[in-house]
C-alpha positions in Angstrom: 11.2 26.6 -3.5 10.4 27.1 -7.1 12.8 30.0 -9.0 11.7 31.3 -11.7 14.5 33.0 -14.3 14.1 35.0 -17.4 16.8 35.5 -19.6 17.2 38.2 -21.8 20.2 37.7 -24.7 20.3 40.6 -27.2 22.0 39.6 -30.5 24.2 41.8 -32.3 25.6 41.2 -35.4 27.6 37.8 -34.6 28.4 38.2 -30.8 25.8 37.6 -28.0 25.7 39.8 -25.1 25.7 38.3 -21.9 22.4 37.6 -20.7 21.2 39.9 -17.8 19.3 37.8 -15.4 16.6 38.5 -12.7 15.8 36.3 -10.9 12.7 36.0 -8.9 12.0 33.7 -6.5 8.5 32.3 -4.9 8.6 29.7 -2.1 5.3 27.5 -1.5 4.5 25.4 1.3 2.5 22.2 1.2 0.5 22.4 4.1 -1.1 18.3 2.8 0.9 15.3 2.6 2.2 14.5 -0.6 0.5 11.8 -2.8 3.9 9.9 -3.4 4.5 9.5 0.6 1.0 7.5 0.4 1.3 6.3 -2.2 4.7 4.3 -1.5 3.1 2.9 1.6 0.5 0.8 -0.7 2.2 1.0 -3.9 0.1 -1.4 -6.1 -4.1 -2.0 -6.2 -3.1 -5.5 -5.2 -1.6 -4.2 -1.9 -4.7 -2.6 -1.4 -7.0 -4.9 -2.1 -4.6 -6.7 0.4 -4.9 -4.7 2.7 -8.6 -4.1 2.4 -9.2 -7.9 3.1 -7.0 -7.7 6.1 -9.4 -5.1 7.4 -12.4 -7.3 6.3 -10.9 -10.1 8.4 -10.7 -7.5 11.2 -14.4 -6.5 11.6 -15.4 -10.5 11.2 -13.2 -11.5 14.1 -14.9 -8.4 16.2 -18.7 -9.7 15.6 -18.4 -12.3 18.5 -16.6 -10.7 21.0 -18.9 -7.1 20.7 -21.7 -10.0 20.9 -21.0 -11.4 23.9 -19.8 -9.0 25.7 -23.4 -7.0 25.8 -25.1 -10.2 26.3 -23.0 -11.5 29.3 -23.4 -7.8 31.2 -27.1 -7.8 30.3 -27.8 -11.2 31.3 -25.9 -11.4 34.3 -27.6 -8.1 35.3 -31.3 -9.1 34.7 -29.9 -12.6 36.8 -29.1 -10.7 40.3 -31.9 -8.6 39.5 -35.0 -9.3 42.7 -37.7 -9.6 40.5 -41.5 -9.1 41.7 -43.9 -11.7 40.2 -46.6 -9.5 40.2 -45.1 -6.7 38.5 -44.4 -5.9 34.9 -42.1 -3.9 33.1 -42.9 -1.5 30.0 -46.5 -3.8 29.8 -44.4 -7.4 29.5 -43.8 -10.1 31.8 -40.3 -9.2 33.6 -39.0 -12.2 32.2 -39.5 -11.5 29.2 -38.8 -8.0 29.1 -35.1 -8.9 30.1 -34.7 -11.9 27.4 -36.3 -9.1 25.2 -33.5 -6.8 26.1 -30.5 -9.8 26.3 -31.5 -10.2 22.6 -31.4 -6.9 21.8 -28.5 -5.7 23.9 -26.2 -8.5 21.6 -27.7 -7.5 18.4 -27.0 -3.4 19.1 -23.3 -5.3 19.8 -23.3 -7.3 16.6 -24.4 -4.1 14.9 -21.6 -2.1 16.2 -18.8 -5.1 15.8 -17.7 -3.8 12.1 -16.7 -0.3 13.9 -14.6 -2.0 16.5 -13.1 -4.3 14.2 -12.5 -1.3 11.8 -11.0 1.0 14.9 -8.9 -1.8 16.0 -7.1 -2.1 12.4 -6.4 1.5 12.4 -5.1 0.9 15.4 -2.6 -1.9 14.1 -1.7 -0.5 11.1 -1.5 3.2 11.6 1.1 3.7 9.4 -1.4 3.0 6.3 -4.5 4.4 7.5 -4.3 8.0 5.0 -3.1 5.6 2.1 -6.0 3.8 3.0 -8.4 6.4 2.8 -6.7 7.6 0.0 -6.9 4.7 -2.3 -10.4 4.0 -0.8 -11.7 7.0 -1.9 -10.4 6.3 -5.8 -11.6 2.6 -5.5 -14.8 4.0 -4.8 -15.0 7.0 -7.7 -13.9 4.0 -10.3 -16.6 2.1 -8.6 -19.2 5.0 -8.8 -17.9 5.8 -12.2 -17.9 2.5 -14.1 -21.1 0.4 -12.5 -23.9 0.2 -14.3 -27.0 2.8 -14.1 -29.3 1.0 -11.4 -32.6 2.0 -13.7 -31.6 -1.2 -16.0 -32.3 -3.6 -13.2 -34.9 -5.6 -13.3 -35.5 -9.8 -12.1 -34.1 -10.3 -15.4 -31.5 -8.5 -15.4 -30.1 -8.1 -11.8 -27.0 -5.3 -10.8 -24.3 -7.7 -10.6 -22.5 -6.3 -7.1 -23.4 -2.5 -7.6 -21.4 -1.5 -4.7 -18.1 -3.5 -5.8 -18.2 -5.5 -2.0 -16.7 -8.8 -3.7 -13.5 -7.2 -5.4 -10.7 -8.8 -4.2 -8.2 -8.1 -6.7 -7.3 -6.4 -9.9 -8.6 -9.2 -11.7 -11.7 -9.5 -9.6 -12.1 -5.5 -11.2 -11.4 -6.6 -14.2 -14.5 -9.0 -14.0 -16.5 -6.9 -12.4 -16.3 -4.4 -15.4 -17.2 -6.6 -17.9 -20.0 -7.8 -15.8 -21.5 -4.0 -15.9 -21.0 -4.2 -19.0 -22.8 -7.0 -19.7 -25.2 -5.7 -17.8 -25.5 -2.1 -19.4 -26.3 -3.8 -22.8 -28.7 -6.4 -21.4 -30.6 -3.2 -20.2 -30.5 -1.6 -23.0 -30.5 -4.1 -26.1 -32.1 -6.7 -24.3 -30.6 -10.2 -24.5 -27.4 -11.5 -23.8 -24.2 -10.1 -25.4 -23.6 -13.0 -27.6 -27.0 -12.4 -29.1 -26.6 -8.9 -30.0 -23.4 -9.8 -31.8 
């Protein structure tokens, strides 16, 4: 609830009326959840950056199992499978046409591992999932707002980690800026930074 109140004092040679008062009143809602709730959950970028390799750790621990699993029901499909010899399936050897789709049956898995892995740690940790997202989404604007411009890159002069993938920490940012910087003035002045200097 947020008052708002006026006060009118009318002076009069060395007395003061008392002040008439209206008060009006507007009450707002907040239909979002407030920054501070989120942002007390992961209170520091070191929390986050925390946090954010606990969820790394999660999608690396869910590449075998979202492996195996497709190649095991695959495989053990194509094994009880009666094949005929003589016949062939899509064009290939039937053989091969189930190694063909073993292989790809656990890559599709590997593929989709990161997703489980990331599901699962929302799962875990449900209680930081919207501070999550929230202080992804700023990582990700300083990211997009401080990298160097892409159009300096050449075999020279590569992007050091244009998407910000190895930041582990606040230091680990702090690097990472002066590497775009680097980079920005390699592009543009050409050299190395202690040469321009």
């Amino acid at each position: 609830m947020l008052c708002i109140a006026p006060l009118r004092v009318a002076h009069q040679g060395a007395f003061l009326r008392t002040p008439a008062i209206s008060r009006t009143c507007t009450y707002t809602t907040q239909n979002t959840p407030s920054s501070n709730n989120s942002e007390s959950l992961v209170p520091t970028w070191n929390d986050y950056f925390k946090l954010r390799a606990k969820r790394r750790k999660y999608e690396i621990a869910s590449y075998f199992p979202c492996t195996l699993v497709p190649v095991a029901g695959t495989g053990s499909y194509f094994m009880q499978l009666q094949i005929d010899p003589l016949s062939t399936i899509m064009g290939m050897d039937p053989i091969m046409a189930a190694c063909l789709a073993t292989v790809g049956a656990g890559f599709c898995g590997y593929l989709a591992g990161p997703v489980f892995g990331d599901a699962l740690f929302k799962v875990m940790n449900q209680k930081y999932v919207r501070a999550m997202d929230t202080r992804d989404k700023d990582f990700y604007d300083h990211i997009k707002r401080n990298r160097s411009s892409a159009r300096l890159n050449s075999i020279r002069n590569p992007v050091p980690d244009y998407y910000g993938e190895k930041i582990n920490s606040v230091s680990d940012y702090r690097s990472w800026l002066r590497k775009q910087r680097e980079h920005y003035r390699k592009g543009v002045f050409g050299g190395n930074m202690e040469e321009t200097q």
